[in-house]
PyMOL CGO cylinders between C-alpha atoms (Angstrom):
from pymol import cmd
from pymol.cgo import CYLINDER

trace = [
    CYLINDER, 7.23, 88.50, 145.45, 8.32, 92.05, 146.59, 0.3, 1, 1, 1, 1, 1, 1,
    CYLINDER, 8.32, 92.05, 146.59, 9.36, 94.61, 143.70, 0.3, 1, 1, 1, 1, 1, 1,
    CYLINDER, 9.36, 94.61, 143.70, 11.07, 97.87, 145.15, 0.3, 1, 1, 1, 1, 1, 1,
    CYLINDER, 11.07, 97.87, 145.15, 9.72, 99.58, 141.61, 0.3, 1, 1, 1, 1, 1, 1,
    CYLINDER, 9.72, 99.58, 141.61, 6.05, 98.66, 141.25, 0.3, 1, 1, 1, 1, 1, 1,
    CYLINDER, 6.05, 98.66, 141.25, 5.26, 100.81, 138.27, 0.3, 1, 1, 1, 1, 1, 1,
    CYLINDER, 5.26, 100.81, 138.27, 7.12, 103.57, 135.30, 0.3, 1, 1, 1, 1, 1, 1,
    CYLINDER, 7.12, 103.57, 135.30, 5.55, 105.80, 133.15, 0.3, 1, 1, 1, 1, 1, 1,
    CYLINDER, 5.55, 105.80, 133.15, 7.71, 106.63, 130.01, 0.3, 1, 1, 1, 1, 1, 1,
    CYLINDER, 7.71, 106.63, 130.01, 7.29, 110.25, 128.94, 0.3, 1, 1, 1, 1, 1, 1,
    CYLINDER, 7.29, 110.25, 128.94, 6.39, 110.16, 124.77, 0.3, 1, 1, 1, 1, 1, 1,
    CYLINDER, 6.39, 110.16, 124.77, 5.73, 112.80, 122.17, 0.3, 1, 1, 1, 1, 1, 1,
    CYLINDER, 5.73, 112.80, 122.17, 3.73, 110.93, 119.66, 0.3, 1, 1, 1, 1, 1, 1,
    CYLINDER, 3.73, 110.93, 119.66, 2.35, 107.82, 121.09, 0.3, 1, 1, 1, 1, 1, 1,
    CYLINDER, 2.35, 107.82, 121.09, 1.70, 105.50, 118.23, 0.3, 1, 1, 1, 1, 1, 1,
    CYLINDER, 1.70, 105.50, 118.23, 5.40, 106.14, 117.31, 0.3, 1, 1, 1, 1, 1, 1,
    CYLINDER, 5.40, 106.14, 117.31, 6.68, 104.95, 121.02, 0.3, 1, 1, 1, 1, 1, 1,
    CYLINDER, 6.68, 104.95, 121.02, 4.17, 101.66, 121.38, 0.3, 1, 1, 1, 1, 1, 1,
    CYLINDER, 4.17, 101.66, 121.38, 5.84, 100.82, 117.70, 0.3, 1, 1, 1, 1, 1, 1,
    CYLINDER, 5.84, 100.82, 117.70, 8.84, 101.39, 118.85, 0.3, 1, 1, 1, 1, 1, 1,
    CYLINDER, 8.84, 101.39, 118.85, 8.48, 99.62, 122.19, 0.3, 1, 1, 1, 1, 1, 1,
    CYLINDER, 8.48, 99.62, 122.19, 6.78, 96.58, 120.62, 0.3, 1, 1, 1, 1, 1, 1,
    CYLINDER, 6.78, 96.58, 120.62, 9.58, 96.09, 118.62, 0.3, 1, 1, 1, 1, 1, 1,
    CYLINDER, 9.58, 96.09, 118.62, 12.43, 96.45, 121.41, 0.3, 1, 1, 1, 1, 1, 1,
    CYLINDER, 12.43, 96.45, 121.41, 10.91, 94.06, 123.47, 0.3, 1, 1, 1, 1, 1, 1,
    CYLINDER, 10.91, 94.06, 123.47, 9.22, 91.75, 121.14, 0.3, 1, 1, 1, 1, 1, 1,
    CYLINDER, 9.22, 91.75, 121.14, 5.86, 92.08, 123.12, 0.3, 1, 1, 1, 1, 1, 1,
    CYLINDER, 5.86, 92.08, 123.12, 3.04, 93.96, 122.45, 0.3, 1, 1, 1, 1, 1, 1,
    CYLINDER, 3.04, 93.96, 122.45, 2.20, 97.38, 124.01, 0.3, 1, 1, 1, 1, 1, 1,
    CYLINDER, 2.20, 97.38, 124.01, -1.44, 98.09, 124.00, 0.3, 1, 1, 1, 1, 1, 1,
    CYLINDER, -1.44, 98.09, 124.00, -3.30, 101.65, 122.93, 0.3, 1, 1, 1, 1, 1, 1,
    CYLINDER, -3.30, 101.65, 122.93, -5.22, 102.08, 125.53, 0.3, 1, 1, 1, 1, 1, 1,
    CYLINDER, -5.22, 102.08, 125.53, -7.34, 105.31, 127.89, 0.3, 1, 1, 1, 1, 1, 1,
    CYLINDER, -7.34, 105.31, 127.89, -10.83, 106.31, 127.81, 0.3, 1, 1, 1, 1, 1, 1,
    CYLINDER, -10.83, 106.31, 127.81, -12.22, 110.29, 127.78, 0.3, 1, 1, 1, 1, 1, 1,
    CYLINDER, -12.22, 110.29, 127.78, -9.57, 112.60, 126.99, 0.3, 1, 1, 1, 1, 1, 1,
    CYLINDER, -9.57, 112.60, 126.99, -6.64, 110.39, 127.59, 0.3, 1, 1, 1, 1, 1, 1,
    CYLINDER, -6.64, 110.39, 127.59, -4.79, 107.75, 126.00, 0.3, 1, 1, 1, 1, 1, 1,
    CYLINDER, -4.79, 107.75, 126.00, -1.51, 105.32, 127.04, 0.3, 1, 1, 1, 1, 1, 1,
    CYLINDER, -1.51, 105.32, 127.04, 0.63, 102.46, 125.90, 0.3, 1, 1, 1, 1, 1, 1,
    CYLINDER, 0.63, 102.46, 125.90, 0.13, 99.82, 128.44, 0.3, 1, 1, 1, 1, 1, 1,
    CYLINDER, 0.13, 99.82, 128.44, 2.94, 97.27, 128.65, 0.3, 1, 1, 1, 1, 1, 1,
    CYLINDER, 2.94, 97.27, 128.65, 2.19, 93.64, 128.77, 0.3, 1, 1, 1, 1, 1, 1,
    CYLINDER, 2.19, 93.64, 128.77, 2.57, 92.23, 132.25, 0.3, 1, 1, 1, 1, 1, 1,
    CYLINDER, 2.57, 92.23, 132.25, 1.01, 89.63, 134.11, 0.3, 1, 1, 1, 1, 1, 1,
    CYLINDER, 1.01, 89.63, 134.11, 0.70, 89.15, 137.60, 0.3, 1, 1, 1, 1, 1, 1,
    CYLINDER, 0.70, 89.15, 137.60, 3.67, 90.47, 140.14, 0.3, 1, 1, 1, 1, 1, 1,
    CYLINDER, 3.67, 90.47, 140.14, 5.80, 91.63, 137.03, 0.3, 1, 1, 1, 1, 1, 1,
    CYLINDER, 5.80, 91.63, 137.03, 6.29, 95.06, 137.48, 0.3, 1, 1, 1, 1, 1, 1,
    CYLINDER, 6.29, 95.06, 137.48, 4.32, 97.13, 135.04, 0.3, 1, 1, 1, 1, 1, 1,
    CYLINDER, 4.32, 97.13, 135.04, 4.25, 100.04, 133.10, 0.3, 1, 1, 1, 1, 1, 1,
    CYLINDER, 4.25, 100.04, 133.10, 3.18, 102.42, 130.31, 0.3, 1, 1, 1, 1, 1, 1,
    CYLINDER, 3.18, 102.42, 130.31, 3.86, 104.76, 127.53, 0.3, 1, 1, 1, 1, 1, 1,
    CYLINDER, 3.86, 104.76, 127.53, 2.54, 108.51, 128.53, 0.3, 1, 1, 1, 1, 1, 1,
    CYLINDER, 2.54, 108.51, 128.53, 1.59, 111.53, 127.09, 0.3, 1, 1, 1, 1, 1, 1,
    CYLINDER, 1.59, 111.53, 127.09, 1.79, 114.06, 130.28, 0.3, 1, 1, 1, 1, 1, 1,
    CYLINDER, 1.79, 114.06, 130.28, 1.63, 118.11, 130.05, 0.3, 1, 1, 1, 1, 1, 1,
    CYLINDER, 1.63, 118.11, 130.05, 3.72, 117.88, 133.26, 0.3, 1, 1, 1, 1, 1, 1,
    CYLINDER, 3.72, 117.88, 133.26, 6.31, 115.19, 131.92, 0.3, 1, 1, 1, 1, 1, 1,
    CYLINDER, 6.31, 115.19, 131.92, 8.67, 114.98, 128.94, 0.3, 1, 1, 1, 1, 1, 1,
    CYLINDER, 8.67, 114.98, 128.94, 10.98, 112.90, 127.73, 0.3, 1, 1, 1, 1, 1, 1,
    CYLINDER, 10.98, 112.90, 127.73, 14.82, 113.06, 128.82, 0.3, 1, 1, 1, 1, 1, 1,
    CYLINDER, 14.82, 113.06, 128.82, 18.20, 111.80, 128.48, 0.3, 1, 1, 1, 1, 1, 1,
    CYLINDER, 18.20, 111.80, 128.48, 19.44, 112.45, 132.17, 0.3, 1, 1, 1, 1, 1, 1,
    CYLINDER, 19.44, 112.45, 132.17, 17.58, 111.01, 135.11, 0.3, 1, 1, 1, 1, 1, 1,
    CYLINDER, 17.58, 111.01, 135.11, 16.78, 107.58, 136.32, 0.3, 1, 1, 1, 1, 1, 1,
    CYLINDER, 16.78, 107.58, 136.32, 17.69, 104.88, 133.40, 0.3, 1, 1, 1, 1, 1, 1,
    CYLINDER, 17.69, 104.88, 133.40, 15.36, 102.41, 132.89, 0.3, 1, 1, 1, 1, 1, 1,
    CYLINDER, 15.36, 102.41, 132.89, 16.42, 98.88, 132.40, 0.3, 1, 1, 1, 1, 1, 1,
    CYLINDER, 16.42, 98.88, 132.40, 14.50, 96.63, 129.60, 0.3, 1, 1, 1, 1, 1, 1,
    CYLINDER, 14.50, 96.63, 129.60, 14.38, 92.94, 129.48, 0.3, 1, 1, 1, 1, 1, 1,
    CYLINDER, 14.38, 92.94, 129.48, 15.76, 91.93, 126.57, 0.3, 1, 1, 1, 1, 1, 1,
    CYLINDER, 15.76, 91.93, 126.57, 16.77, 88.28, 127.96, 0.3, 1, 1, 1, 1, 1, 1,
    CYLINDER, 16.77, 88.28, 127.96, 17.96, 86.18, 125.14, 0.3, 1, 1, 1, 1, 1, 1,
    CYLINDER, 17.96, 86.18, 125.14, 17.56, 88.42, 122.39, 0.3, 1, 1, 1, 1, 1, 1,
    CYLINDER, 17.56, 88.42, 122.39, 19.60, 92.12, 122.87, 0.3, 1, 1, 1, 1, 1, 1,
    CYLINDER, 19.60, 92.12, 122.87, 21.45, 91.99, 119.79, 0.3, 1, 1, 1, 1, 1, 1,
    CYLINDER, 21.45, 91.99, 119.79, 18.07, 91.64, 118.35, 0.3, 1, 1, 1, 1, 1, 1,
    CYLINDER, 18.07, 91.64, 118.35, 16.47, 94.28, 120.09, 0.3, 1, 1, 1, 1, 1, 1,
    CYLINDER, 16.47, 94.28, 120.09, 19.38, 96.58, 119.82, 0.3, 1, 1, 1, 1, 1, 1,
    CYLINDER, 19.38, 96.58, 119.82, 18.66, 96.38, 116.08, 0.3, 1, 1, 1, 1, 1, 1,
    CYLINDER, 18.66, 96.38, 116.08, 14.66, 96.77, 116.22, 0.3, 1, 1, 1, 1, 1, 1,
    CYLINDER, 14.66, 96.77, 116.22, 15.28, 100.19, 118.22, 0.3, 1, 1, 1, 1, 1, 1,
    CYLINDER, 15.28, 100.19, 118.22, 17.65, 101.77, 115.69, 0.3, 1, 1, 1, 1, 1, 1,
    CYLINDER, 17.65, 101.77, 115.69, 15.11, 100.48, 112.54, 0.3, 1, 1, 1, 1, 1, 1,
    CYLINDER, 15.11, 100.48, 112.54, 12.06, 102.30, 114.90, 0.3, 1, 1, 1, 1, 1, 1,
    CYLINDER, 12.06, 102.30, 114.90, 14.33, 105.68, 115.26, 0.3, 1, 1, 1, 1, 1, 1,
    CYLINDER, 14.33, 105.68, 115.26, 16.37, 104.80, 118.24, 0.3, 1, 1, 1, 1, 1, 1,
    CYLINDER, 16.37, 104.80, 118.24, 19.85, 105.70, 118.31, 0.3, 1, 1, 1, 1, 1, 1,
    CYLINDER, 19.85, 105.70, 118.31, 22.73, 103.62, 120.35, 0.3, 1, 1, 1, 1, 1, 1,
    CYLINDER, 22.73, 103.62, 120.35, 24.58, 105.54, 123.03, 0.3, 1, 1, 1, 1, 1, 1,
    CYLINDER, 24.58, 105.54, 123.03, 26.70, 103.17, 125.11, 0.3, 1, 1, 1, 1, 1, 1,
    CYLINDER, 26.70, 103.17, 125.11, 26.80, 99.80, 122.72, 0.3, 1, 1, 1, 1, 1, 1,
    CYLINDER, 26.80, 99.80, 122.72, 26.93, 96.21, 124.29, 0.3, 1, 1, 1, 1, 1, 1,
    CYLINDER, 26.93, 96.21, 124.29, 28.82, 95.89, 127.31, 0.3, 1, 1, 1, 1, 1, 1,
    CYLINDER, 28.82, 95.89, 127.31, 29.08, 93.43, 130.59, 0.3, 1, 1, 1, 1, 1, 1,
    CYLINDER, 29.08, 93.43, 130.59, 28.00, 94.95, 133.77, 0.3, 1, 1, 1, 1, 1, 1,
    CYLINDER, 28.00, 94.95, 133.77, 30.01, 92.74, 135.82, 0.3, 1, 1, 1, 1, 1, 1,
    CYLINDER, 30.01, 92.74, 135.82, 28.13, 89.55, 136.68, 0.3, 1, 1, 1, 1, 1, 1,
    CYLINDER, 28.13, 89.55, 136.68, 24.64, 90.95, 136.46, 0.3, 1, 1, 1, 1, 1, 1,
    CYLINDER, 24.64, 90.95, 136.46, 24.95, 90.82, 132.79, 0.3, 1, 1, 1, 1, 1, 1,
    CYLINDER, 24.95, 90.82, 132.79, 24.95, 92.62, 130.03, 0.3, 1, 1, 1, 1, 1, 1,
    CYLINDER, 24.95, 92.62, 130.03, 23.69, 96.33, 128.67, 0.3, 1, 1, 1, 1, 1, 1,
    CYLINDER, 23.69, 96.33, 128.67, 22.76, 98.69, 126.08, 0.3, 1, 1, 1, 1, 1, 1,
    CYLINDER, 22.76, 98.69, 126.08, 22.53, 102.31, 126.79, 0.3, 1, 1, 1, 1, 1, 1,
    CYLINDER, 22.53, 102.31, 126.79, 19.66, 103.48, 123.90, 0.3, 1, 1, 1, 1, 1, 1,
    CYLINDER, 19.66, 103.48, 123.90, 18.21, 106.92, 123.39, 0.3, 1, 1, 1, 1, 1, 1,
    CYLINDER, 18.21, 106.92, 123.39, 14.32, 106.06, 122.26, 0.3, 1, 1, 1, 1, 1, 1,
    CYLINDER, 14.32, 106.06, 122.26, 12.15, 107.39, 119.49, 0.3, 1, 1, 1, 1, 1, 1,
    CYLINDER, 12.15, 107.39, 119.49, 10.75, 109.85, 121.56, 0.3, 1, 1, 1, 1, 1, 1,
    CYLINDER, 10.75, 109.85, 121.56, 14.30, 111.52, 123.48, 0.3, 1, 1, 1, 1, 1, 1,
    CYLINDER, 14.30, 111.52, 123.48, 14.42, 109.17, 126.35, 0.3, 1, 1, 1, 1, 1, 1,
    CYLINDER, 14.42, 109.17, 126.35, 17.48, 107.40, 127.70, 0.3, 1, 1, 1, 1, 1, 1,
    CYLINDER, 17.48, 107.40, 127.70, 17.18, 103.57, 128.43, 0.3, 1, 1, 1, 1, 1, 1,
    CYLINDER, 17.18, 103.57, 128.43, 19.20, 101.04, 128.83, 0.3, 1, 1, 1, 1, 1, 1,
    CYLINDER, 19.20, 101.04, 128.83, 18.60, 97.26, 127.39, 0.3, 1, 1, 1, 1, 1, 1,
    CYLINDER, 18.60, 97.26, 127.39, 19.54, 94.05, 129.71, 0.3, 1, 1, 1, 1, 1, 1,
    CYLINDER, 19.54, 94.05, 129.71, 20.33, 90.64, 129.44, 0.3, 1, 1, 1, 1, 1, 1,
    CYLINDER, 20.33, 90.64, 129.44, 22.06, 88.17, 131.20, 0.3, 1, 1, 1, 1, 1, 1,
    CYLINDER, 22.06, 88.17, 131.20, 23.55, 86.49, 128.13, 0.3, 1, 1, 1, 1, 1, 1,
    CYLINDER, 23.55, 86.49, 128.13, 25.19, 88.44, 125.36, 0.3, 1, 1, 1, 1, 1, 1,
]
cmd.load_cgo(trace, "trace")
């Protein structure tokens, strides 16, 4: 399989806040992970899934303009919709059909960022 996006890194302020926060929204764990002087939230992927990871950067921060990320939430949105505003999210665009590609949320995360949720069913 070909991915055009092979790998994100999501700009945080306190990291065990954003892999809770995370872990909830998409019902997977995110892993503490790094090694001398460094430390990320690695998302659970497996194989060609595109991959990713929660990061504290002194050259990155968190924003709400910019690319917007798109999260599996497959199946369960509504669900996930409510896990991010119970781990500090806030809703900015609520469900909405993006034509026949599905559905979205537009979230701002615990940390500042601006994502959006996806599903193909409501």
């Amino acid at each position: 399989m070909h991915n055009n996006l092979v790998w994100v890194d999501i700009p945080v302020v306190d990291l065990d806040r954003a892999i809770a926060f995370y872990a909830a929204v998409l019902g997977r764990p995110v892993s503490k992970q790094g090694g001398p002087g460094f430390s990320f939230g690695l998302f659970t992927h497996e194989g060609e899934e595109v991959g990713g990871c929660l990061a504290q950067m002194p050259d990155n921060a968190p924003a709400t303009q910019g690319p917007l990320i798109y999260l599996n939430a497959s199946g369960r949105i509504k669900a996930a919709v409510q896990a991010a505003v119970d781990h500090g999210g806030r809703v900015l665009n609520e469900l909405h059909q993006i034509g026949p590609h599905g559905f979205r949320v537009v979230l701002l995360d615990s940390e500042g960022n601006r994502i959006a949720l996806h599903s193909h069913i409501a």
